[in-house]
C-alpha positions in Angstrom: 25.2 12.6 63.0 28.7 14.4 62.7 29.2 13.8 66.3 28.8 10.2 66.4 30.7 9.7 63.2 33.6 11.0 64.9 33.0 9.4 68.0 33.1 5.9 66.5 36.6 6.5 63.8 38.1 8.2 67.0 37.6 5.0 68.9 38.4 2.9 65.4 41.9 4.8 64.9 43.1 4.3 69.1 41.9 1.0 69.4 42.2 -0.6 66.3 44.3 1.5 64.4 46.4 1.7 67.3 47.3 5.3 66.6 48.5 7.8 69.5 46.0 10.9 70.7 47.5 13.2 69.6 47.6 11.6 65.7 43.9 10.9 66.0 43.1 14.5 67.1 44.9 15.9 64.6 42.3 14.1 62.2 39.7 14.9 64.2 40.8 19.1 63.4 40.9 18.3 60.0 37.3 16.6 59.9 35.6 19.0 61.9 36.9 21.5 59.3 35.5 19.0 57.0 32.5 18.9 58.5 31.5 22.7 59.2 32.3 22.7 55.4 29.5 20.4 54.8 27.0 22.1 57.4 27.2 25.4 55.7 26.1 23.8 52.4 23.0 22.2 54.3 24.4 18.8 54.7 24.4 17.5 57.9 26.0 14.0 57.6 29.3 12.4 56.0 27.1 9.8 54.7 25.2 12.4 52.4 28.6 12.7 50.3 29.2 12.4 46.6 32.4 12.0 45.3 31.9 15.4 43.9 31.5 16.7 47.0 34.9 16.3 48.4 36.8 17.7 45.3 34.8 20.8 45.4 35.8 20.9 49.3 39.2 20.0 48.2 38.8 22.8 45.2 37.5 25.3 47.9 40.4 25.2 49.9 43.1 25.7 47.3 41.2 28.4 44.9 39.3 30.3 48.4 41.6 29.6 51.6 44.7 29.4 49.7 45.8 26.0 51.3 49.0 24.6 51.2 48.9 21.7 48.8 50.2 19.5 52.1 47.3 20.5 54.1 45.2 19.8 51.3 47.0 16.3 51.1 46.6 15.6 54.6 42.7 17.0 54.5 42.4 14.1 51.6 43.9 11.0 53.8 41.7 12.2 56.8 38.2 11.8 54.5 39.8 8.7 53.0 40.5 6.9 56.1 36.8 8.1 57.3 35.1 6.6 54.3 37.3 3.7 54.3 35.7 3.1 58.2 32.4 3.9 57.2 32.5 1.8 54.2 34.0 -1.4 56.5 31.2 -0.8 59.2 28.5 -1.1 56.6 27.1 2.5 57.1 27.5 3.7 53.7 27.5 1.5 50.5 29.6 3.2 48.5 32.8 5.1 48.9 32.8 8.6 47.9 36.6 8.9 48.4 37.7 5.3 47.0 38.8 6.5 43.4 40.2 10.2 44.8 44.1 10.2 44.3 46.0 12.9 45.8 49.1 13.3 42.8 45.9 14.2 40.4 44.6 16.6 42.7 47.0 18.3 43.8 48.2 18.7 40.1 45.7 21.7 40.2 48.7 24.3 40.3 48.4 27.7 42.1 47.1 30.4 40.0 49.8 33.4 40.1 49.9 36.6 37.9 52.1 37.8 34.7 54.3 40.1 35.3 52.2 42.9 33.3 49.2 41.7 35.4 51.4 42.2 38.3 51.9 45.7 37.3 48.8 46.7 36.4 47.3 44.8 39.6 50.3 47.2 42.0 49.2 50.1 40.4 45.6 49.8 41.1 45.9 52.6 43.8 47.8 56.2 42.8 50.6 57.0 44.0 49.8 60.0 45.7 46.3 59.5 47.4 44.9 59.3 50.7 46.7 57.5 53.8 44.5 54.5 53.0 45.0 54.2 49.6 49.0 54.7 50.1 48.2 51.9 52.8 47.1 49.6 50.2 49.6 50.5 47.5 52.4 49.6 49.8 50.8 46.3 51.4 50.0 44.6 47.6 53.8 45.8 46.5 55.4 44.0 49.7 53.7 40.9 49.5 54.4 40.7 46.0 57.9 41.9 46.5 58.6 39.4 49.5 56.4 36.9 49.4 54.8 36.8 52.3 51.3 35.1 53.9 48.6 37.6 54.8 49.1 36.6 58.3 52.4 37.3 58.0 51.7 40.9 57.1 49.3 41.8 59.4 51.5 41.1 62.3 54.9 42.6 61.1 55.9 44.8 63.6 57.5 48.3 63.3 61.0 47.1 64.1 60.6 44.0 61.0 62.3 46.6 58.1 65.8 46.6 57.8 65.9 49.5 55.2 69.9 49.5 55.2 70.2 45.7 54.4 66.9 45.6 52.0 65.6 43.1 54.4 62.6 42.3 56.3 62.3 40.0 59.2 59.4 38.3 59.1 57.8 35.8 61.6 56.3 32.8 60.2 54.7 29.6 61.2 55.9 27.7 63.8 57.2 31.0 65.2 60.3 30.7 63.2 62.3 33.8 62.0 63.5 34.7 58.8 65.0 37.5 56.8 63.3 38.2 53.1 65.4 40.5 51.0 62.6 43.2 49.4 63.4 45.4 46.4 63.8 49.0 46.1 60.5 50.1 44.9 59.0 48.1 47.6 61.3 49.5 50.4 60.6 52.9 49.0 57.3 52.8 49.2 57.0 51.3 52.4 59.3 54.4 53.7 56.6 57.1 52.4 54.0 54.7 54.0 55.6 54.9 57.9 56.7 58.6 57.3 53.3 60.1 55.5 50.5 57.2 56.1 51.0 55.2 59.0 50.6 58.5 61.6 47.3 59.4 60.3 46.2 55.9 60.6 47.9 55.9 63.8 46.1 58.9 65.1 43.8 57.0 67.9 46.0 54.3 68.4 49.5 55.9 68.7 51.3 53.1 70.5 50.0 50.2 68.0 53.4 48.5 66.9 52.0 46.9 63.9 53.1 48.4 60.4 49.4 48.1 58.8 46.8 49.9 60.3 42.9 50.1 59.8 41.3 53.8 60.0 40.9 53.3 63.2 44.3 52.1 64.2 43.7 49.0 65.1 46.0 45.8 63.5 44.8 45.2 60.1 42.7 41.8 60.3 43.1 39.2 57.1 39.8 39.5 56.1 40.2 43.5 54.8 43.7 42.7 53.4 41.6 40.0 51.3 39.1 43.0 50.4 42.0 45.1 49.2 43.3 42.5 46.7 40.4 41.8 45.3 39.4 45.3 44.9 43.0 45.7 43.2 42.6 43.1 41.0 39.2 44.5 39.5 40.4 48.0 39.2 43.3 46.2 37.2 40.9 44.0 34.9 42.0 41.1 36.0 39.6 38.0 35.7 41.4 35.6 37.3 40.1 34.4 41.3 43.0 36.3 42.6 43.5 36.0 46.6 46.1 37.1 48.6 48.0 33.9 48.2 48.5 34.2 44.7 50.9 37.3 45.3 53.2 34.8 46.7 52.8 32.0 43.9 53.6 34.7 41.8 56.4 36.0 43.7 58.1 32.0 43.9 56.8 31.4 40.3 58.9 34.7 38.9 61.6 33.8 40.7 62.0 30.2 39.7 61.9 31.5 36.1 64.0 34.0 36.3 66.9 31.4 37.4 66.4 31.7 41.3 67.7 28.5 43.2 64.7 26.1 44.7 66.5 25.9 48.2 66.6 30.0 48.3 63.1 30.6 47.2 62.4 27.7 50.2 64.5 30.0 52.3 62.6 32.8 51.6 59.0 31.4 51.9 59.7 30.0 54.7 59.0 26.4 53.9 59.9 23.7 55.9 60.0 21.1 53.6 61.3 21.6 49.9 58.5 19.5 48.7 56.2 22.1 49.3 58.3 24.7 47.6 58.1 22.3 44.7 54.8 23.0 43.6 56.7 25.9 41.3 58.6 24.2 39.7 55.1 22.4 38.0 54.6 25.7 37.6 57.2 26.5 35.4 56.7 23.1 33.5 53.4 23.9 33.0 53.9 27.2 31.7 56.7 25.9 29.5 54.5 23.3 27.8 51.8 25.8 27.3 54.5 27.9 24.9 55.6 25.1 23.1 51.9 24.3 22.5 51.2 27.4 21.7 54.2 28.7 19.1 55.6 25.7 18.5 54.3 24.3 14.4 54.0 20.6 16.2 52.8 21.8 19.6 
């Protein structure tokens, strides 16, 4: 049922819609991704859908994938135009997506940490331990100190710190470059890491030139640094649905407060638009109102 769905808005968005290829395959990527969604949940059809159904989708990809909210946004007018087709072709009778508006949903701000949380969450693991555990002190510290995605992690290679310039040069999407100033704890730790850690990790797999090892010395895949944070964040106590992505909304989110300019933080996340780097400053807003609320006799 998928298949033919697709087949027919494919068809709908050249012909009619007049749109190029490469525009209709893009929303074909994001459907599918939709759609596998759906299959693992034991639907097999778009026509199945309740509205509910696409905000938990929607939900699922902020809170569990960590989406960007544009990706969300774009995910949203895919289903919509979908819906909108189906809907129009008489295959559905009522549209799941018609009251869905993208401003309220993506008003569903990234979840980031306090900055004791922060500290209790970086010093999950001692700081004298075992290579692995020294491993995992210094990844959760240098995402938190520069803000980087997972992926972005797991491939920095050997020659990415800049210990005399407190930088690190960090490859992001798009294969762009940048340089993210990291503090001194983080930098310091990350020194004991290559000089004590990294060789015992390194052991089988001497000429790896990744900074983050498994035990076997292979390149740490995303799927264990997800494992460590979580593990950090119950050894900490923390309740909250805490992902690797939320090191980095907490990262922006302490910065904006703390008087940081919107362009640098952009800079340093490695946005391309500013609109995406925006979502903090809600942030802040939000957590501004909540004070008031709170303390304030009229809140």
């Amino acid at each position: 049922m998928f298949e033919r769905d697709f087949t027919d808005f494919l068809r709908y968005l050249t012909i009619e819609r007049g749109l190029s290829r490469n525009t209709a395959d893009a929303y074909r990527r994001d459907l599918e991704d939709y759609a596998a969604w759906l299959t693992a949940r034991s639907i097999d059809s778009f026509r199945e859908v309740k509205r509910e159904t696409i905000v938990n989708y929607l939900n699922f990809g902020h809170s569990e994938r960590a989406m960007e909210p544009a990706t969300l946004a774009r995910r949203l007018v895919a289903i919509k135009m979908l819906y909108r087709h189906l809907e129009e072709e008489g295959l559905i009778k009522e549209n799941p997506a018609a009251v869905l508006e993208s401003p309220k949903l993506w008003r569903v701000l990234p979840d980031f940490l306090t900055v004791s949380e922060v500290n209790a969450f970086l010093n999950a693991w001692p700081e004298k331990g075992t290579a692995l555990e020294l491993r995992n002190r210094t990844m959760l510290e240098l995402l938190y100190a520069s803000g980087l995605r997972v992926s972005e992690l797991t491939n920095l290679p050997l020659a990415a710190p800049d210990f005399d310039n407190h930088l690190v040069r960090v490859t992001g999407k798009g294969e762009k470059t940048r340089m993210v100033p990291v503090g001194e704890a983080a930098l310091e730790l990350l020194q004991r890491y290559l000089a004590e850690a990294r060789p015992v990790l390194a052991a089988k797999n001497p000429a790896s030139p990744f900074v983050f090892l498994s035990r076997n010395g292979r390149q740490l895949d995303r799927e264990r640094v997800w494992a460590v944070v979580k593990e950090a964040a119950a050894r900490a106590g923390i309740k909250k649905n805490i992902h690797p992505h939320t090191l980095r909304h907490s990262f922006a989110s302490h910065l904006l407060a703390n008087g940081a300019d919107l362009r640098v933080i952009q800079e340093m996340l490695g946005h391309a638009d500013i609109a995406t780097t925006e979502i903090y400053t809600h942030v802040d807003a939000a957590r501004l109102r909540e004070t008031h609320r709170k303390f304030h006799p009229r809140g």
